[in-house]
C-alpha positions in Angstrom: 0.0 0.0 0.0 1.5 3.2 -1.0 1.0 6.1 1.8 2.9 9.5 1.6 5.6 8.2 3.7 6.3 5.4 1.2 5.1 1.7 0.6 3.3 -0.5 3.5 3.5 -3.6 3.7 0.5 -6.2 4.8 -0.5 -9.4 6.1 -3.2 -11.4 6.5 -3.3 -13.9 9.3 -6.2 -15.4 9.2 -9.9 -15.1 6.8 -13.3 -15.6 7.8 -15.9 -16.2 5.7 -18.9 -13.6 4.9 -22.3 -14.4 5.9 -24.9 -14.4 3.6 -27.9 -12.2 5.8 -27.2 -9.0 5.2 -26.6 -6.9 8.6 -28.0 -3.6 7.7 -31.7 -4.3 5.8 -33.3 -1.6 4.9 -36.4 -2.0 4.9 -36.8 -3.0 8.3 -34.8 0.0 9.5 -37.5 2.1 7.6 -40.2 0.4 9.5 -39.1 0.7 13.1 -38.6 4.4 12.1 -42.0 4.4 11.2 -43.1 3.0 14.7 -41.4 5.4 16.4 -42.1 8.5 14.7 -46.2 7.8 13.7 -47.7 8.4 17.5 -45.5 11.7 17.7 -46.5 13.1 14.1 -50.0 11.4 14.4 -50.8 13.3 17.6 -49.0 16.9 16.1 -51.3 16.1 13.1 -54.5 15.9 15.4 -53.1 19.0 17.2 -52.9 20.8 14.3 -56.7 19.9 13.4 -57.9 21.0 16.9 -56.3 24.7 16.5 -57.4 25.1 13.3 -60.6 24.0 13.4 -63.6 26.0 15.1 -64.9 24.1 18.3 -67.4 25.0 20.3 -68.0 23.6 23.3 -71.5 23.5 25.3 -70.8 25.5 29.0 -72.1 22.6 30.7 -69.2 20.5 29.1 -66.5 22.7 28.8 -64.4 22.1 32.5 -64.5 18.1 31.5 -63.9 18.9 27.6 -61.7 21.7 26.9 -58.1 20.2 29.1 -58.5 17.1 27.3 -58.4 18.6 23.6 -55.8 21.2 24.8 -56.6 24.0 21.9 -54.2 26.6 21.6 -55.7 29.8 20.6 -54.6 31.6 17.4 -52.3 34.5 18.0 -55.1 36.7 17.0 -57.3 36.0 19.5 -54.8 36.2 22.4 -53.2 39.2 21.6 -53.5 41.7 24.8 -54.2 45.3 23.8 -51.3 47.5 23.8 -50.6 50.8 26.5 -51.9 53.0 23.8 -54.7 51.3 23.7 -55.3 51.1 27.3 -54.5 54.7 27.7 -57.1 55.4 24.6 -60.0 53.6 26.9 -59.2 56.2 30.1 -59.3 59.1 28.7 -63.2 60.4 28.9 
């Protein structure tokens, strides 16, 4: 083997013989991703549906109802009025 220091010399000792089952297969390695991806983008997914969508929910239900589909409100809707707009609301 020729390096930048000059020629290398090799031996073998000893040989074993290659297996015929391949040790990296594919497409099991794409499965178990798969498995262990889908519940995390499969709830993200449902999450996404829920904020999107428009849900109302009956008073009577709503303590029971509303932690369990845990909605986040658009930015829209949350958005807290500014000083100037507080200061705009004082004045008479």
């Amino acid at each position: 083997m020729k390096t930048d220091e000059g020629y290398q010399i090799l031996r073998v000792d000893a040989r074993t013989a290659g297996s015929n089952t391949p040790t990296f297969i594919e497409n099991n390695v794409r499965e178990v991703i798969t498995r262990e991806r889908s519940p995390k983008a499969r709830e993200d997914y449902l999450q996404g549906l829920r904020n999107d969508g428009y849900v109302k929910i009956a008073e009577n239900y709503r303590v029971a109802v509303e932690p369990l589909l845990k909605i986040v409100p658009p930015a829209a809707a949350t958005k807290r009025p500014s000083k100037k707009d507080k200061k705009d609301k004082n004045k008479p």
